[in-house]
C-alpha positions in Angstrom: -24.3 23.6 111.4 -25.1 27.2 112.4 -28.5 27.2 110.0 -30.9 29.6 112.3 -32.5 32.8 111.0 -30.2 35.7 110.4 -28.6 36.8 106.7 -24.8 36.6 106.0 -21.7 36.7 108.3 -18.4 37.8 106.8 -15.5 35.8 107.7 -12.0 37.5 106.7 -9.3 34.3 106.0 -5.6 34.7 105.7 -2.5 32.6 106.5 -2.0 34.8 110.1 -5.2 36.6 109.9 -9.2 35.5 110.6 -12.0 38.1 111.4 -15.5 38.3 111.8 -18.1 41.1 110.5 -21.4 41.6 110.3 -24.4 44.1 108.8 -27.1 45.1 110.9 -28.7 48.2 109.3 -31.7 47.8 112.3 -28.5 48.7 115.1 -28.3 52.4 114.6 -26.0 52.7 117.2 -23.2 49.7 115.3 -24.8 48.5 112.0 -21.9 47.0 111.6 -19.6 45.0 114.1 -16.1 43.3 113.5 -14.4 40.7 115.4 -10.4 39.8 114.6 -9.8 36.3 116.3 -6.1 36.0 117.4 -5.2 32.4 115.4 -3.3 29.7 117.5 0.0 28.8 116.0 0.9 25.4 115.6 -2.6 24.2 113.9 -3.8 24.9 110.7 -5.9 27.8 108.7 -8.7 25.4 109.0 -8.3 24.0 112.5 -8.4 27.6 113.4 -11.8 28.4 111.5 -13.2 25.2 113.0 -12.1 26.3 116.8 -13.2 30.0 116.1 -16.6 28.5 114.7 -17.4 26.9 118.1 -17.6 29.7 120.2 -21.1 29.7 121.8 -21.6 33.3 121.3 -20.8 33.0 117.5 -22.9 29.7 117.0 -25.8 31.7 118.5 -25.8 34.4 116.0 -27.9 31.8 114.3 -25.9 32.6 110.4 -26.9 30.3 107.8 -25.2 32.0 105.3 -21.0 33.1 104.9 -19.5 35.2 102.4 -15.7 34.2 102.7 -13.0 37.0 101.5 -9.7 34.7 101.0 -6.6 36.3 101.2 -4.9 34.0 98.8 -2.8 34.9 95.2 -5.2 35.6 92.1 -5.2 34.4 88.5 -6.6 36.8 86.3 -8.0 36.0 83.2 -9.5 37.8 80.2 -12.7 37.0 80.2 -12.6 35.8 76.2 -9.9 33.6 77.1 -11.3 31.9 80.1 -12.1 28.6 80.2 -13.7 26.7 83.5 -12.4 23.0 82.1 -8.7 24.3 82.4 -8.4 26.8 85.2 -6.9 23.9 87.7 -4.2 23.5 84.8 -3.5 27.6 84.4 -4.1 28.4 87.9 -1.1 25.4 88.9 1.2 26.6 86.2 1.2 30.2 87.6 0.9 28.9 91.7 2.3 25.6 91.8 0.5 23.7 94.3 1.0 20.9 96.6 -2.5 19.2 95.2 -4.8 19.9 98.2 -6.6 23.0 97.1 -9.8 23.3 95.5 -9.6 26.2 92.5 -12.7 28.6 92.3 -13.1 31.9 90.5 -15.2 34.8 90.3 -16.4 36.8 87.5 -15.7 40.3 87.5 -18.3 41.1 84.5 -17.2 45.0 85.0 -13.6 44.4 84.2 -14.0 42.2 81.8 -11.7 39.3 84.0 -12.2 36.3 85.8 -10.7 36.1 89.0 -9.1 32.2 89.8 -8.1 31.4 92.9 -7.5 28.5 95.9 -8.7 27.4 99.0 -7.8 24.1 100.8 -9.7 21.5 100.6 -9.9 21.6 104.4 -11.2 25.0 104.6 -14.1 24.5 102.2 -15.0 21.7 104.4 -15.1 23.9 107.4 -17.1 26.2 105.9 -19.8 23.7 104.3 -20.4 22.4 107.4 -21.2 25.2 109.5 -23.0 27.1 106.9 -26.4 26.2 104.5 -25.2 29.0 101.9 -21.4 29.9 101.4 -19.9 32.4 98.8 -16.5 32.9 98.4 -13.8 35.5 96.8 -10.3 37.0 97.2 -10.1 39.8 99.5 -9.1 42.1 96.8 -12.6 42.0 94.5 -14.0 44.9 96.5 -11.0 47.0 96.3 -10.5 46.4 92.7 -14.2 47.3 92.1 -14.2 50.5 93.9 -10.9 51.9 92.6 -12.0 50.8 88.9 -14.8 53.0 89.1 -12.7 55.9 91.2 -10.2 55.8 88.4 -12.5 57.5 86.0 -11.7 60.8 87.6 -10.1 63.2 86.0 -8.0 62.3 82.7 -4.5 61.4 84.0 -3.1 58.0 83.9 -3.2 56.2 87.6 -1.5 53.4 89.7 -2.7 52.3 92.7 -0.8 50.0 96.1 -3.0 48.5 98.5 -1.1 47.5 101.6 -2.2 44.8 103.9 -1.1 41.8 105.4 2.5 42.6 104.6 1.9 42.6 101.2 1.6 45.1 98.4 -1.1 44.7 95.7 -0.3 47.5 92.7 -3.1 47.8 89.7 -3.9 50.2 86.8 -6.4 50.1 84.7 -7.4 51.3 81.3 -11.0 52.1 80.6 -12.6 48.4 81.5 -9.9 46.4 81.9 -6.8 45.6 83.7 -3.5 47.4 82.9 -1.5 46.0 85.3 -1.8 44.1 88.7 0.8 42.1 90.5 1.3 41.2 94.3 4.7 41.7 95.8 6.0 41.2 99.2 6.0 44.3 101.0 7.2 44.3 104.8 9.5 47.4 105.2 9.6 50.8 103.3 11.8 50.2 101.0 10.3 46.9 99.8 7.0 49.0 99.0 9.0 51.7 97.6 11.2 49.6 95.3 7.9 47.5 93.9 6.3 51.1 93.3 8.8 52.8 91.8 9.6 49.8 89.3 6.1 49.2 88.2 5.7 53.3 87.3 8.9 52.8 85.5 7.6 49.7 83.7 4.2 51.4 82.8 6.2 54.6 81.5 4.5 56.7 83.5 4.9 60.6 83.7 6.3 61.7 86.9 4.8 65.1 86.9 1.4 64.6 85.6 0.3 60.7 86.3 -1.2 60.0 89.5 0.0 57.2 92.6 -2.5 56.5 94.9 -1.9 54.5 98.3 -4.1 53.1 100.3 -4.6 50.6 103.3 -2.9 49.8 106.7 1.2 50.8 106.8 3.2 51.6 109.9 5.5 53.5 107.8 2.9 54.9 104.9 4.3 58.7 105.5 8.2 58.2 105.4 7.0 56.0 102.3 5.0 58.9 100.8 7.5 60.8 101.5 10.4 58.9 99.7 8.1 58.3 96.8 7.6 62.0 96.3 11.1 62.6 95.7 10.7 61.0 92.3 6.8 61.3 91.5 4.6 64.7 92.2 1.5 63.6 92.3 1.2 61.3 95.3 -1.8 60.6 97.2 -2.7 58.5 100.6 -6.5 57.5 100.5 -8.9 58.2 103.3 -11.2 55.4 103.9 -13.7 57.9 105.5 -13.7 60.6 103.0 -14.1 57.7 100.2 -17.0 56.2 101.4 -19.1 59.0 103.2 -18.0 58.5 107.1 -19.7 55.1 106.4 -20.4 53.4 109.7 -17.4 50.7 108.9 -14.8 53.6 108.0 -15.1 54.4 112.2 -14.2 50.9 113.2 -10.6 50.5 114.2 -8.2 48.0 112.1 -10.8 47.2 110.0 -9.0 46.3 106.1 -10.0 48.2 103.3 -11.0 45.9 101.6 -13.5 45.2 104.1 -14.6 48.6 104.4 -14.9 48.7 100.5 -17.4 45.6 100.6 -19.6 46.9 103.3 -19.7 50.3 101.9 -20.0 50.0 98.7 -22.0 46.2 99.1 -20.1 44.4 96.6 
């Protein structure tokens, strides 16, 4: 067990993605440092974790403590309708599961939801033994935090698309709660596009006064702004270093925004 001295590492965990960050306020030079590891195909999520976990250089970092983002499909849940005694039952009837994952959630008091999600069973064991303290929740708390709170500027309606690991998270909110939020898979262009232009449609949005704004990592993000322009006028492409200062993780190359969103901002 890594159990020595130092505060919290952040380990990143996706089907074909795992990184490492950490927060150093006292390095002026990099407070903050992060570290993709390229995954070995053929062995598990959590055979990976395990391997990555042994390095010597890692293991003497001395972290007792993890804060796991999981990249993993979200349940959201009023928060007067949730229930901990039945989430395994909602959680399977909206994911069906193969019965080896371990269903947590988060409360996200500020949004009045509770987000549910899964893990393996195998990954939680990973993680307990090679960390005292572990904390877990889906990568996209910290972006649906921030935006929340952007979305109070100014009085039009907005819609936002996070893209990241070739997939498309689009949200809305109204006042303290969701409005919308699905996840859609979004490789190409015109997958983002079509899933953008259908949920505006859906939420009867006004193409000349409501607001679309994009954010996150997208080979083709300008011939998609682009395209979507031709229906909506107001569309906008967020700049991680504008929104959060020139904070030190806004320079780091690669880095998700979602990650930069929960180093910035600290939740």
């Amino acid at each position: 067990m890594i159990n020595q001295g130092k505060g919290r590492i952040i380990i990143r965990i996706g089907q074909n993605h795992l990184s490492f960050s950490t927060i150093d306020p006292m390095q002026a030079e990099a407070p903050v440092t992060y570290a993709p590891y390229v995954m070995k195909s053929g062995i598990s999520v959590p055979a990976n974790l395990r391997e990555a976990l042994s390095d010597a250089d890692l293991r003497e970092m001395g972290y007792r403590k993890v804060l796991a983002m999981i990249d993993t499909p979200v349940l959201l849940v009023p928060i007067e309708q949730f229930e901990e005694n039945s989430i395994s039952v909602m959680y399977n009837q909206a994911f069906p599961r193969k019965g080896m994952d371990m269903v947590l959630y988060n409360v996200l008091s500020d949004l009045n939801a509770v987000s549910v999600f899964a893990i393996s069973k195998d990954l939680n064991t990973v993680l307990h033994d090679n960390f005292a303290d572990v904390k877990m929740m889906p990568v996209m708390s910290p972006v649906w935090r921030h935006l929340h709170q952007r979305s109070f500027t100014g009085n039009r309606n907005k819609v936002y698309g996070y893209l990241h690991d070739r997939k498309l998270d689009i949200f809305s909110f109204q006042q303290n709660r969701f409005k919308f939020c699905n996840q859609f898979e979004a490789i190409r262009q015109q997958d983002a596009l079509y899933f953008l232009l259908y949920v505006w449609k859906q939420l009867m949005l006004d193409n000349e006064t409501d607001e679309m704004h994009l954010v996150g990592s997208f080979a083709e993000m300008p011939e998609l702004v682009n395209e979507l322009r031709r229906y909506i006028q107001k569309v906008y492409v967020i700049n991680p270093s504008a929104e959060f200062n020139r904070a030190p993780a806004t320079n780091i190359k690669d880095m998700p925004f979602d990650l930069m969103a929960l180093i910035s901002k600290g939740r």
